[in-house]
ZADO-1210 file (C-alpha; in nm, 4 decimals, padded with zeros to 6 digits):
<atoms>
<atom x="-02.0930" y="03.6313" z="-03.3707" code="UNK" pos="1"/>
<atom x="-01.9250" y="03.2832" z="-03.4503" code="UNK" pos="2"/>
<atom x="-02.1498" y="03.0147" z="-03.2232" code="UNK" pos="3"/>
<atom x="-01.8065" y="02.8745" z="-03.1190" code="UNK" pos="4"/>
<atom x="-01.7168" y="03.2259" z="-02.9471" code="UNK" pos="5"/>
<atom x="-01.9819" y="03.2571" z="-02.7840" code="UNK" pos="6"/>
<atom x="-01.9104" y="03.1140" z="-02.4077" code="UNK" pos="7"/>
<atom x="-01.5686" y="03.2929" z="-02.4899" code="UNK" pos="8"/>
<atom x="-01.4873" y="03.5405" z="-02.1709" code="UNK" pos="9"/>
<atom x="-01.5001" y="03.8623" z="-02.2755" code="UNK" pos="10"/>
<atom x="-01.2624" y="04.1390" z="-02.2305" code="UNK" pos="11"/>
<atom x="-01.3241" y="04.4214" z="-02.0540" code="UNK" pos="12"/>
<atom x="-01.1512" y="04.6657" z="-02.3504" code="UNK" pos="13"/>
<atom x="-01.1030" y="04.5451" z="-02.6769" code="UNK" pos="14"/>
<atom x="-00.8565" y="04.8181" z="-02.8947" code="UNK" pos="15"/>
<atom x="-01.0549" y="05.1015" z="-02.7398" code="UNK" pos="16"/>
<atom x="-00.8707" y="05.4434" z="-02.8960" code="UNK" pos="17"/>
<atom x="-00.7441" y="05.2679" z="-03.1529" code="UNK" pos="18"/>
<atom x="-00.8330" y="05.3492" z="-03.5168" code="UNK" pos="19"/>
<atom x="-00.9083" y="05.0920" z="-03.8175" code="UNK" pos="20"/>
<atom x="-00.7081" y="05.1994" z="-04.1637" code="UNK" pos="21"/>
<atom x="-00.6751" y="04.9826" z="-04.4891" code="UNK" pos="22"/>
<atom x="-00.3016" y="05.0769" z="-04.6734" code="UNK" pos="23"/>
<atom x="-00.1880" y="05.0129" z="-04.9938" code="UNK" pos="24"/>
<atom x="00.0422" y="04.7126" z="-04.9951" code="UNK" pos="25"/>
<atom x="00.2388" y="04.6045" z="-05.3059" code="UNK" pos="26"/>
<atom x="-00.0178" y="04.3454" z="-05.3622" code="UNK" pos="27"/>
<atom x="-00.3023" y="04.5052" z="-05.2346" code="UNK" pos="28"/>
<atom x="-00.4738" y="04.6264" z="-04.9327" code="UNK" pos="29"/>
<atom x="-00.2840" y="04.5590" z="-04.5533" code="UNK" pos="30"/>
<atom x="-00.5462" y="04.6211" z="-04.2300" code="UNK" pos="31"/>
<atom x="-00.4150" y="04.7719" z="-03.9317" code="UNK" pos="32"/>
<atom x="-00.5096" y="04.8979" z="-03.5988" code="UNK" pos="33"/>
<atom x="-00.3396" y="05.2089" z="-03.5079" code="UNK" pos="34"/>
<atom x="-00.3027" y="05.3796" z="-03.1524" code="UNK" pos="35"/>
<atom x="-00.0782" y="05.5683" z="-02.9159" code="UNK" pos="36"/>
<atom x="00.1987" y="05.8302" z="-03.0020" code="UNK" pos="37"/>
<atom x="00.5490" y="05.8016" z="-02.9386" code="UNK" pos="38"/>
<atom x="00.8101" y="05.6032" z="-03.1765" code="UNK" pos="39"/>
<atom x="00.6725" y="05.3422" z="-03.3540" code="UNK" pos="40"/>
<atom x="00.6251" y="05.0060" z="-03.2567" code="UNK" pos="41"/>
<atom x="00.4701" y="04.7504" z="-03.5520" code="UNK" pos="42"/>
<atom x="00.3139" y="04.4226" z="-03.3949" code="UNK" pos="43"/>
<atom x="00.2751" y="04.1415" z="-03.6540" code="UNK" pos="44"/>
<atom x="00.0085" y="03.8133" z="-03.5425" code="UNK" pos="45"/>
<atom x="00.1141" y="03.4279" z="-03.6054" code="UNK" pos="46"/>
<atom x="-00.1071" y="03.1409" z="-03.7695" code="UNK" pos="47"/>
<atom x="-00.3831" y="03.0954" z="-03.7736" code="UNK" pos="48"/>
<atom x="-00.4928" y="03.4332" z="-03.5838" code="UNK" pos="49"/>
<atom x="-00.5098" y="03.8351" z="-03.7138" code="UNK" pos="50"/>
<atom x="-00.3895" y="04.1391" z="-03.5790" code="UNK" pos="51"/>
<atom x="-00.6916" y="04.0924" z="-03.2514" code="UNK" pos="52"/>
<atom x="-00.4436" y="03.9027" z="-03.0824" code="UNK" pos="53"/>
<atom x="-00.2609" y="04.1784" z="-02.9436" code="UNK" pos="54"/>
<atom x="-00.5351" y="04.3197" z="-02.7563" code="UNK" pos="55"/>
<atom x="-00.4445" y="04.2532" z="-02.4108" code="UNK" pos="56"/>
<atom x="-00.0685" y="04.4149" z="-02.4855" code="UNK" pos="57"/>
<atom x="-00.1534" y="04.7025" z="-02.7575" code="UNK" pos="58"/>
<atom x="-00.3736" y="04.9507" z="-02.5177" code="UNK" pos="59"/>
<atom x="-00.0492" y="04.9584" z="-02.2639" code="UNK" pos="60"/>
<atom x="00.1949" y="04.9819" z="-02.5124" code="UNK" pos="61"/>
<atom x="-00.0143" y="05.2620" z="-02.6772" code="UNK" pos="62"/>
<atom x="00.0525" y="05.4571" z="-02.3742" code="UNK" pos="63"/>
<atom x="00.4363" y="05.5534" z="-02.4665" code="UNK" pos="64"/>
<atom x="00.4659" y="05.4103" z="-02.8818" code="UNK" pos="65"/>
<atom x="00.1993" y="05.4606" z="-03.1923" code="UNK" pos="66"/>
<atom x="00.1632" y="05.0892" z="-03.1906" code="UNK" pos="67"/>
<atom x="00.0698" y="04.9741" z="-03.5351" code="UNK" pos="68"/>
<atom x="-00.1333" y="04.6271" z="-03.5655" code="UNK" pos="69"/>
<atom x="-00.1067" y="04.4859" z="-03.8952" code="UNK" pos="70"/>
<atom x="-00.3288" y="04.1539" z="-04.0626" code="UNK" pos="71"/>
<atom x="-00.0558" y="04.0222" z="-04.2436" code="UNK" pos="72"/>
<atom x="-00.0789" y="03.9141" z="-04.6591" code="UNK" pos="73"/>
<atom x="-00.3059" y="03.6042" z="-04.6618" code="UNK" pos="74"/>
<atom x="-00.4574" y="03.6340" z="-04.3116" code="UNK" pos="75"/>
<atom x="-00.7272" y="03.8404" z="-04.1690" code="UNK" pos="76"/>
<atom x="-00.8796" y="04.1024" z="-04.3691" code="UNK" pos="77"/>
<atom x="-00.5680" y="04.1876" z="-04.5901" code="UNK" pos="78"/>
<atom x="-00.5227" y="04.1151" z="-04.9316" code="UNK" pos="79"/>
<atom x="-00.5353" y="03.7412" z="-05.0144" code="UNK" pos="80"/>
<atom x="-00.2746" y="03.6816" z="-05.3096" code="UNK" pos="81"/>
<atom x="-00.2627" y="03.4672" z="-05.5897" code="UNK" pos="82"/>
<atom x="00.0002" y="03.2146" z="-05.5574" code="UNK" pos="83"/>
<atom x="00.2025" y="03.0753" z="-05.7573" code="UNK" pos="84"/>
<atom x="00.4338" y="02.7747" z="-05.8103" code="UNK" pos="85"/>
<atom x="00.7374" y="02.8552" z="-05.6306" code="UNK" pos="86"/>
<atom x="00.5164" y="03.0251" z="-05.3542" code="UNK" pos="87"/>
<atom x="00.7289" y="03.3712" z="-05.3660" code="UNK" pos="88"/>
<atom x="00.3554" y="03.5910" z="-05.3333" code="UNK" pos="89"/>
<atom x="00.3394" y="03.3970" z="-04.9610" code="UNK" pos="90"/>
<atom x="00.7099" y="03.4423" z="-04.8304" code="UNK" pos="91"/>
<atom x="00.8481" y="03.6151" z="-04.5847" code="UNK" pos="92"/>
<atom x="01.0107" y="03.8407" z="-04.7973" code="UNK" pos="93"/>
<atom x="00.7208" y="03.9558" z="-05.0133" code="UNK" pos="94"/>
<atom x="00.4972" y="03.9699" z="-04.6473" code="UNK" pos="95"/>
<atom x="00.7600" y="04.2069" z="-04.4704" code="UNK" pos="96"/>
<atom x="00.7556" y="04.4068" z="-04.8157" code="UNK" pos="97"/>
<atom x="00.4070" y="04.5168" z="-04.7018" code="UNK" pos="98"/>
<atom x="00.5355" y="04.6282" z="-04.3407" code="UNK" pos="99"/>
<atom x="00.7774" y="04.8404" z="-04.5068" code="UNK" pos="100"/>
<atom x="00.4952" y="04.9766" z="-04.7887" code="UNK" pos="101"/>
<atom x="00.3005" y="05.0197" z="-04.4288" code="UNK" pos="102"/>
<atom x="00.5106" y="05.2167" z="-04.2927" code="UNK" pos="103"/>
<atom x="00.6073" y="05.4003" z="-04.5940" code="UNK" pos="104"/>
<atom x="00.2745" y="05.5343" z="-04.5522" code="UNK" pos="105"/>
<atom x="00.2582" y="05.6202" z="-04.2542" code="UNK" pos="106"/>
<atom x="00.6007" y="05.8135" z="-04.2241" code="UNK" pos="107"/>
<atom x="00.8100" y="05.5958" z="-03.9904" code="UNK" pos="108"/>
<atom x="01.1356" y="05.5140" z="-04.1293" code="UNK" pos="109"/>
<atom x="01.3134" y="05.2957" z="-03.8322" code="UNK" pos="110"/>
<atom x="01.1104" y="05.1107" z="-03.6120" code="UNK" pos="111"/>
<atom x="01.0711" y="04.8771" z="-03.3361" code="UNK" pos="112"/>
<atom x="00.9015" y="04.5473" z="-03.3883" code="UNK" pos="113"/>
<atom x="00.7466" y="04.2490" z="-03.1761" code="UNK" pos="114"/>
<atom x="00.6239" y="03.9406" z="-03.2888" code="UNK" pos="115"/>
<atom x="00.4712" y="03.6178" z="-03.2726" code="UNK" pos="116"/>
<atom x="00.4682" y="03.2775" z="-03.4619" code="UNK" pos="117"/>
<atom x="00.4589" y="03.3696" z="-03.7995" code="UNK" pos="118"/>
<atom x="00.4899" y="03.6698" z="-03.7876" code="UNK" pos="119"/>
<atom x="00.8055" y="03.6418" z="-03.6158" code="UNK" pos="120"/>
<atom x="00.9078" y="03.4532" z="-03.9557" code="UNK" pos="121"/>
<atom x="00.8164" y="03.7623" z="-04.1064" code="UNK" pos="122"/>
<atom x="00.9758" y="04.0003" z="-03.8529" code="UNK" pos="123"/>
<atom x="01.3169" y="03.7875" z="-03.9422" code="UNK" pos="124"/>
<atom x="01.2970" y="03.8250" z="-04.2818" code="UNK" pos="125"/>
<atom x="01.2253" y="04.2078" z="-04.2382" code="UNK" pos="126"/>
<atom x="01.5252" y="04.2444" z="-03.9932" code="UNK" pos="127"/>
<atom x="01.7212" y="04.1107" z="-04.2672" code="UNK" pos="128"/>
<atom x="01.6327" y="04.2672" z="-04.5891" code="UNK" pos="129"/>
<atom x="01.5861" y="04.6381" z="-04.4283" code="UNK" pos="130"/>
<atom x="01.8801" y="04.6134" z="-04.0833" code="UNK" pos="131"/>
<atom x="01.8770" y="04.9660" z="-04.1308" code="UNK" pos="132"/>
<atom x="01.4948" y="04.9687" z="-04.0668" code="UNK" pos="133"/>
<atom x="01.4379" y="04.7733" z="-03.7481" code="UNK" pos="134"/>
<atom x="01.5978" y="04.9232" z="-03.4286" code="UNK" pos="135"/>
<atom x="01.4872" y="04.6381" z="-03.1993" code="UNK" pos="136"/>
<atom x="01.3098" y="04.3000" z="-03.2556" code="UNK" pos="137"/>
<atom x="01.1038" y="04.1472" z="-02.9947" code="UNK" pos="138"/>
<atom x="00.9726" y="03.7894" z="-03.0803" code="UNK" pos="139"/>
<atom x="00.7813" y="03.5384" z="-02.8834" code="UNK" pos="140"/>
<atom x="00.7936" y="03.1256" z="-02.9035" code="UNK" pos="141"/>
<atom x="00.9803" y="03.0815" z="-03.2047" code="UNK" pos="142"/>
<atom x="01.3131" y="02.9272" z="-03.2858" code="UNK" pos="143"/>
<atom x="01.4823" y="03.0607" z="-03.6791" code="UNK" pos="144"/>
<atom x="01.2662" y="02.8485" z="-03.9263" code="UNK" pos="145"/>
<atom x="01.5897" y="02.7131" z="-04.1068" code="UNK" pos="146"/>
<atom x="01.7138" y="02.5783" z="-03.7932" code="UNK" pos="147"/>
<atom x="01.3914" y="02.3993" z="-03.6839" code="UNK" pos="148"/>
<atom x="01.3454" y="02.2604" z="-03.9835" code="UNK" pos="149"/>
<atom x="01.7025" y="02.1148" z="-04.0013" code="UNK" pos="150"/>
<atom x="01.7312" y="02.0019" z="-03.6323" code="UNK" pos="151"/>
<atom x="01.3348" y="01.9220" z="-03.5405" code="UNK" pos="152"/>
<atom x="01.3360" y="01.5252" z="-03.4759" code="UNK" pos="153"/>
<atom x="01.0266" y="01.3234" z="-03.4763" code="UNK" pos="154"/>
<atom x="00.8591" y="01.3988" z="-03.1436" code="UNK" pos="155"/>
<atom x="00.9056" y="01.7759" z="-03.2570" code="UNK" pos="156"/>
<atom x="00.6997" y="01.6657" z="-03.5976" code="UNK" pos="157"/>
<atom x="00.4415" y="01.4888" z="-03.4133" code="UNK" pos="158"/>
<atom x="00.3643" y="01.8003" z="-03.1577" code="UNK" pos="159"/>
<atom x="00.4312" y="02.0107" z="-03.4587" code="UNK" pos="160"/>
<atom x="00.2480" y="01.8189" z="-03.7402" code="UNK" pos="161"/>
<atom x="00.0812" y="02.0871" z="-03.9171" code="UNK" pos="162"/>
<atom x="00.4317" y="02.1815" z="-03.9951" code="UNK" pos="163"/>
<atom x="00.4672" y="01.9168" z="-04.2426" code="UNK" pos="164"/>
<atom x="00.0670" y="01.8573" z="-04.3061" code="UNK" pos="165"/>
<atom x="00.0327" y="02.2477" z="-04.4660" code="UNK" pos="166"/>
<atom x="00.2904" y="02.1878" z="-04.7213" code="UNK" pos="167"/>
<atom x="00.1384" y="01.9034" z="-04.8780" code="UNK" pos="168"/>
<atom x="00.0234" y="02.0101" z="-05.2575" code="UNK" pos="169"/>
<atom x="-00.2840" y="02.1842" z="-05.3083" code="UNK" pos="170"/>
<atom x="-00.5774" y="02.0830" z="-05.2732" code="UNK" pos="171"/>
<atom x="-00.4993" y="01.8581" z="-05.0371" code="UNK" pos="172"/>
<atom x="-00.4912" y="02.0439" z="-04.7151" code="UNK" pos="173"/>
<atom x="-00.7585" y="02.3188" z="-04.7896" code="UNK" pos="174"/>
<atom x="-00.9789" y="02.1124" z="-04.9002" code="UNK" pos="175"/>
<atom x="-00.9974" y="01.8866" z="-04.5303" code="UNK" pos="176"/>
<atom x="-00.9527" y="02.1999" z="-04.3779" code="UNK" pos="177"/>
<atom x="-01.2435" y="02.3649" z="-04.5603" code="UNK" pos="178"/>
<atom x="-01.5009" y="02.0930" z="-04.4923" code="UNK" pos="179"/>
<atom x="-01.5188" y="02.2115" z="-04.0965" code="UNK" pos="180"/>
<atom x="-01.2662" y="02.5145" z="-04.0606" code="UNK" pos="181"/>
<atom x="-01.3819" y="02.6359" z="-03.6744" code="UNK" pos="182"/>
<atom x="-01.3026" y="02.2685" z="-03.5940" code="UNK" pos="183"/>
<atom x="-00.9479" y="02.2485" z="-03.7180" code="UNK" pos="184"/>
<atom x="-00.8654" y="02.5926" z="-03.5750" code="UNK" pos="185"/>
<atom x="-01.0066" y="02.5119" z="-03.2269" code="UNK" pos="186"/>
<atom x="-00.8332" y="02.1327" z="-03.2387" code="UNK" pos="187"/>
<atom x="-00.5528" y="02.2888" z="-03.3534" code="UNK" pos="188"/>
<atom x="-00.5396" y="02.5804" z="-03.1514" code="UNK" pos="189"/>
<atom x="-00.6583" y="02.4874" z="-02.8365" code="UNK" pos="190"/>
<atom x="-00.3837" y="02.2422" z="-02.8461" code="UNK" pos="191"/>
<atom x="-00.1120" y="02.4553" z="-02.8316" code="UNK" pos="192"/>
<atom x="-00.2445" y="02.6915" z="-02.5283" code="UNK" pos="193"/>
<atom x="-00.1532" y="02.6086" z="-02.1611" code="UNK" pos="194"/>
<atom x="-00.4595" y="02.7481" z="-02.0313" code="UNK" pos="195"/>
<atom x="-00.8193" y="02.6551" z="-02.1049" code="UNK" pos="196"/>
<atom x="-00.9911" y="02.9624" z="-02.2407" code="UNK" pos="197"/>
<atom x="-00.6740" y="03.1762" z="-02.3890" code="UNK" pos="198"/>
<atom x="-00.8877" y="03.3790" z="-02.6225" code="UNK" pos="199"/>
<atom x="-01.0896" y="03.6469" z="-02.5280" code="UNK" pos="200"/>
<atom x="-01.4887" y="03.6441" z="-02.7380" code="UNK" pos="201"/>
<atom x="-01.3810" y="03.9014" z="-02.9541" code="UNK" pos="202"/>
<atom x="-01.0426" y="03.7994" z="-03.0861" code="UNK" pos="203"/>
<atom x="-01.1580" y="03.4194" z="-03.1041" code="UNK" pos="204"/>
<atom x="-01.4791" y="03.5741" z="-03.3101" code="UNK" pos="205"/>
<atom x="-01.2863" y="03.7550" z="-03.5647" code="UNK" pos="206"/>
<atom x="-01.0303" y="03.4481" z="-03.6272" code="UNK" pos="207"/>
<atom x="-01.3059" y="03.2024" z="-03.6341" code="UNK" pos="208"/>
<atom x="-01.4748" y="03.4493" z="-03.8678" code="UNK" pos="209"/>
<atom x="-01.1961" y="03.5657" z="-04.1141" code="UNK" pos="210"/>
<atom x="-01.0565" y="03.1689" z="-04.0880" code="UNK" pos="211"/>
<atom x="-01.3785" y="03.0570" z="-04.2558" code="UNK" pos="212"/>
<atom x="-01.2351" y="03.2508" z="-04.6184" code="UNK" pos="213"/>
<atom x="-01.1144" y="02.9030" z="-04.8799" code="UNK" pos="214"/>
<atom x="-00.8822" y="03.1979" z="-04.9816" code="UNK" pos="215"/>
<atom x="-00.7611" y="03.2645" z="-04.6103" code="UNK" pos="216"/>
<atom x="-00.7079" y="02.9072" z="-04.6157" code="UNK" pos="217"/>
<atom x="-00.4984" y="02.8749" z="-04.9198" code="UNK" pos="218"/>
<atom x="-00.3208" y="03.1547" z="-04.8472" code="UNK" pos="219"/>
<atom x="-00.2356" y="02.9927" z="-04.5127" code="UNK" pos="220"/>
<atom x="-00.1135" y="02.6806" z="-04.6372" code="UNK" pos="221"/>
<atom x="00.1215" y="02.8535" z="-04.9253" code="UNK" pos="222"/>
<atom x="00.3035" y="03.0245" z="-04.6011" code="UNK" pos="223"/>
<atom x="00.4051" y="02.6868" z="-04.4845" code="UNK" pos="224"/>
<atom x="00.4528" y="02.5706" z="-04.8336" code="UNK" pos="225"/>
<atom x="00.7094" y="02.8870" z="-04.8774" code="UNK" pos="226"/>
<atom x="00.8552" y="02.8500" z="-04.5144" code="UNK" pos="227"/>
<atom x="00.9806" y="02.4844" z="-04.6325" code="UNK" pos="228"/>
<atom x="01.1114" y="02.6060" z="-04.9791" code="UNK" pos="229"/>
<atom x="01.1693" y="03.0327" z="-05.0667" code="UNK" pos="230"/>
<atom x="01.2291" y="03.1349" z="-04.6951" code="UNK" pos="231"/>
<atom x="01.4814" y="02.8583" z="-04.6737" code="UNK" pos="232"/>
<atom x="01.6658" y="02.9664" z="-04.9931" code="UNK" pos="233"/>
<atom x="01.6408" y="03.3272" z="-04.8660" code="UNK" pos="234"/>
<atom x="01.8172" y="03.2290" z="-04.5409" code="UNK" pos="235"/>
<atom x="02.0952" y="03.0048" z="-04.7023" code="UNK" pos="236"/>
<atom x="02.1930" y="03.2974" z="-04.9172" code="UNK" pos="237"/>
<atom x="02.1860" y="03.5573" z="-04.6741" code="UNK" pos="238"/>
<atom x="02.4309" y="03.4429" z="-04.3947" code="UNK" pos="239"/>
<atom x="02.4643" y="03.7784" z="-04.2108" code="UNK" pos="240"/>
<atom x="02.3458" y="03.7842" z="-03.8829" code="UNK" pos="241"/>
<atom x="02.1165" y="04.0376" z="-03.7752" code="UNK" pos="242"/>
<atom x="02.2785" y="04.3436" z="-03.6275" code="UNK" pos="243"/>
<atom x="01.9722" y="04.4432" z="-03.4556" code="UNK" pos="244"/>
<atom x="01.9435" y="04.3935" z="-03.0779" code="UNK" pos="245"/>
<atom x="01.7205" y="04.0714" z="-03.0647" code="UNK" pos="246"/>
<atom x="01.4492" y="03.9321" z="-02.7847" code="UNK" pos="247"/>
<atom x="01.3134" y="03.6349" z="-02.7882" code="UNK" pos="248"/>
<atom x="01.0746" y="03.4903" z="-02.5289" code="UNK" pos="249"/>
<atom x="00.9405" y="03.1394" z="-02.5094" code="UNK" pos="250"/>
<atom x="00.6432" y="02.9224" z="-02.3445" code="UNK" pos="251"/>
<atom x="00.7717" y="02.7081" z="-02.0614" code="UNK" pos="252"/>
<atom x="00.5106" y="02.4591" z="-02.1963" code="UNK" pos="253"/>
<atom x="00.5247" y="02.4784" z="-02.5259" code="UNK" pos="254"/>
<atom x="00.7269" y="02.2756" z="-02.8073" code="UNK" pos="255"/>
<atom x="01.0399" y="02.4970" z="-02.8327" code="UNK" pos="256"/>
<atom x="01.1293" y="02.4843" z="-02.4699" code="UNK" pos="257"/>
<atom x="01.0383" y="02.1268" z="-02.4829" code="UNK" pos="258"/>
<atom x="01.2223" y="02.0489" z="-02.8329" code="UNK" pos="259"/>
<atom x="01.5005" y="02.3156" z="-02.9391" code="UNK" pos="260"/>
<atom x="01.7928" y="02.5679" z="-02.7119" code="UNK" pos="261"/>
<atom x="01.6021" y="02.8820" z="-02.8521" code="UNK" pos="262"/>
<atom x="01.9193" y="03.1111" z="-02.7468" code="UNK" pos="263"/>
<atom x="02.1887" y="02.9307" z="-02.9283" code="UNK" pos="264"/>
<atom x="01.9657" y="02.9064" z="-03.2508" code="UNK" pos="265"/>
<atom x="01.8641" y="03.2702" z="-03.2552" code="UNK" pos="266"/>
<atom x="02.2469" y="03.3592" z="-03.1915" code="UNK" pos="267"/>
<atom x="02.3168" y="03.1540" z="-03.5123" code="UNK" pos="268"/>
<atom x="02.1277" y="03.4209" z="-03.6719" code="UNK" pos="269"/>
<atom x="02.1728" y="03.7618" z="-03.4706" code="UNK" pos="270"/>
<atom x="02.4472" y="03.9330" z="-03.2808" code="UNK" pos="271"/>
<atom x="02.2976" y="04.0144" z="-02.9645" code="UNK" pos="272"/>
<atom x="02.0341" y="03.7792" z="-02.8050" code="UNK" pos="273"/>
<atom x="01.8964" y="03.7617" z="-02.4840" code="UNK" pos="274"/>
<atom x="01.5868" y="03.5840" z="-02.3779" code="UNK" pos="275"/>
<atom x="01.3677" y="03.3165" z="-02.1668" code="UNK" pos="276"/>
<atom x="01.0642" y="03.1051" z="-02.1089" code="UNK" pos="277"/>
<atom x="00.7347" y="03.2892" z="-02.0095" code="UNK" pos="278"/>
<atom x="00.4839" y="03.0745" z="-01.7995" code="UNK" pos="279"/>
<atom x="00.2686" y="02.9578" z="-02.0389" code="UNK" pos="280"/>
<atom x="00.2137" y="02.7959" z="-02.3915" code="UNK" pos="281"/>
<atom x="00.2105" y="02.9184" z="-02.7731" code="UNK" pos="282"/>
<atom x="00.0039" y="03.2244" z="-02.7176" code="UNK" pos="283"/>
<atom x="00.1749" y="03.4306" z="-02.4905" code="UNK" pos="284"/>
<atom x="00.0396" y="03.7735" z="-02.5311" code="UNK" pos="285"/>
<atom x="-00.3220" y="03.6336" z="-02.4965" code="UNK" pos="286"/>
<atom x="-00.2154" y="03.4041" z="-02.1830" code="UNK" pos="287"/>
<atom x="00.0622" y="03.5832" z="-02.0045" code="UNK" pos="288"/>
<atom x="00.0482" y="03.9889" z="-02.1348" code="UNK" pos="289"/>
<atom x="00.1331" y="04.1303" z="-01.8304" code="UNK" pos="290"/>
<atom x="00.4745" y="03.9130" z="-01.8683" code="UNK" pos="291"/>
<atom x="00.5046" y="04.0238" z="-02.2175" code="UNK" pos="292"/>
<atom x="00.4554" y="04.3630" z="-02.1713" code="UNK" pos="293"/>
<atom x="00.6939" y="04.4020" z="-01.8776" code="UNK" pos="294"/>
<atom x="00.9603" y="04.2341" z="-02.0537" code="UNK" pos="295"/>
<atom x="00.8955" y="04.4142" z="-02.4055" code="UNK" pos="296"/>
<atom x="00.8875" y="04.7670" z="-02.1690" code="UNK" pos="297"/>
<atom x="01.2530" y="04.7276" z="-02.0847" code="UNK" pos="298"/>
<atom x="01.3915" y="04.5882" z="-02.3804" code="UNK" pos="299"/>
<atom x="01.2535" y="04.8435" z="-02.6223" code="UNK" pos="300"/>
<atom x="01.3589" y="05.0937" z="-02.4149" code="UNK" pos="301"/>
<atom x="01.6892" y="05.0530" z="-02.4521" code="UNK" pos="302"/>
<atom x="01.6711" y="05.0237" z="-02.8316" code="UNK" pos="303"/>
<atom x="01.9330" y="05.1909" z="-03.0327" code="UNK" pos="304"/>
<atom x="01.8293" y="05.5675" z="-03.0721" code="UNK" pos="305"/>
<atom x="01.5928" y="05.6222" z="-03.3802" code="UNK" pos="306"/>
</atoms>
């Protein structure tokens, strides 16, 4: 166990029943935890965390959906890609590729999804390459990444600094990241929660674990590098919103309630959005589930049929 988890609470259940399966991606190898049956529900993780942090949502979900849990490209223990110079193996594109190879696989050809951070980016990008794909889209504490970007004034950039900080050339960031890595993900992390101890012992072991990876690292930092360059040229030439019924649920204390209207940026994008804050911070699922779960509940049951 990471020393730094170890006066972590620990949970009581911790993805009991569900099964561990490596999938051929496109690239390479895609983790995911797999439980439940019913239609299927794909849960993608944000920065800088892996599929563990949907553990206090996944086992009650399981109960009516096979809810898949995917470590997405670059993160976790999923293929780490090469990059390259215009940061195309990191996008969002080329990372919701894999949930589509995933499910491929697996025999699911629509789909409900929820996500967080990141992997919201990555649940937007999938909602719009493959609309016929997604039934439903569930997303928590984001705002579209085109639209922050454009209307995120300085306070924003100070709360949100690693926004900028990431993108800076290689090896710039991984290499101050790499000289204490369970230090900058607790500093950073820690920030962002509302509540002291948000992560469970065995979630905050396996991110503290898989985070220490220089290649986990790099990969992380080429996301933000392609979320400031590719994802924004794959937004401005895709103006179609999504047709997809779209959730999108927010942390009363965290920077987009405190910095951006979250409902009239996700209606730029998508046709029909509803939404609200959640009491908490960033990490919602880890410090409000129950909230999460009873909103996701009702929403994705009243998806568009399969």
């Amino acid at each position: 166990m990471h020393p730094a988890a170890a006066s972590a609470p620990v949970a009581p259940s911790f993805f009991e029943g569900f099964e561990e399966r490596f999938i051929d991606g496109p690239d390479g190898p895609i983790l995911c935890r797999i439980g439940g049956e019913g239609p299927p529900l794909v849960l993608l993780h944000g920065y800088p965390q892996t599929s563990a942090m949907w553990h206090a949502v996944a086992a009650d979900l399981a109960r009516d959906y096979r809810v898949i849990c995917m470590d997405l490209r670059g993160y976790g223990r999923s293929v780490k890609p090469a990059s390259a110079p215009d940061h195309a193996p990191n996008s969002k594109r080329a990372m919701a590729g894999d949930v589509i190879a995933l499910m491929d696989a697996l025999g699911h050809d629509r789909f409900l999804v929820g996500a967080h951070d990141r992997g919201a980016r990555v649940a937007h990008r999938l909602a719009a390459d493959h609309p016929d794909r997604v039934r439903a889209l569930a997303i928590l504490d984001i705002a579209p990444t085109r639209e922050m970007y454009r209307d995120g004034d300085s306070a924003f950039a100070h709360r949100y600094w690693h926004w900028y900080w990431l993108t800076l050339p290689h090896p710039f960031p991984e290499t101050l990241i790499g000289v204490d890595p369970a230090f900058f993900w607790l500093s950073k992390s820690m920030g962002w929660a509302a509540k002291p101890a948000p992560f469970v012992q065995q979630a905050l072991d396996e991110y503290l674990t898989c985070f220490d990876d220089p290649a986990l690292i790099h990969c992380a930092c080429e996301d933000y590098r392609a979320a400031a360059s590719i994802d924004i040229a794959h937004d401005d030439a895709d103006p179609t919103k999504l047709p997809m019924p779209l959730l999108t649920l927010w942390g009363e204390e965290g920077a987009i309630e405190a910095h951006f209207d979250c409902l009239a940026l996700w209606r730029e994008r998508a046709e029909d959005v509803t939404g609200w804050a959640l009491p908490g911070g960033h990490f919602l699922a880890e410090e409000c589930p129950d909230d999460v779960i009873a909103a996701w509940r009702e929403f994705f049951a009243n998806a568009p049929a399969p």
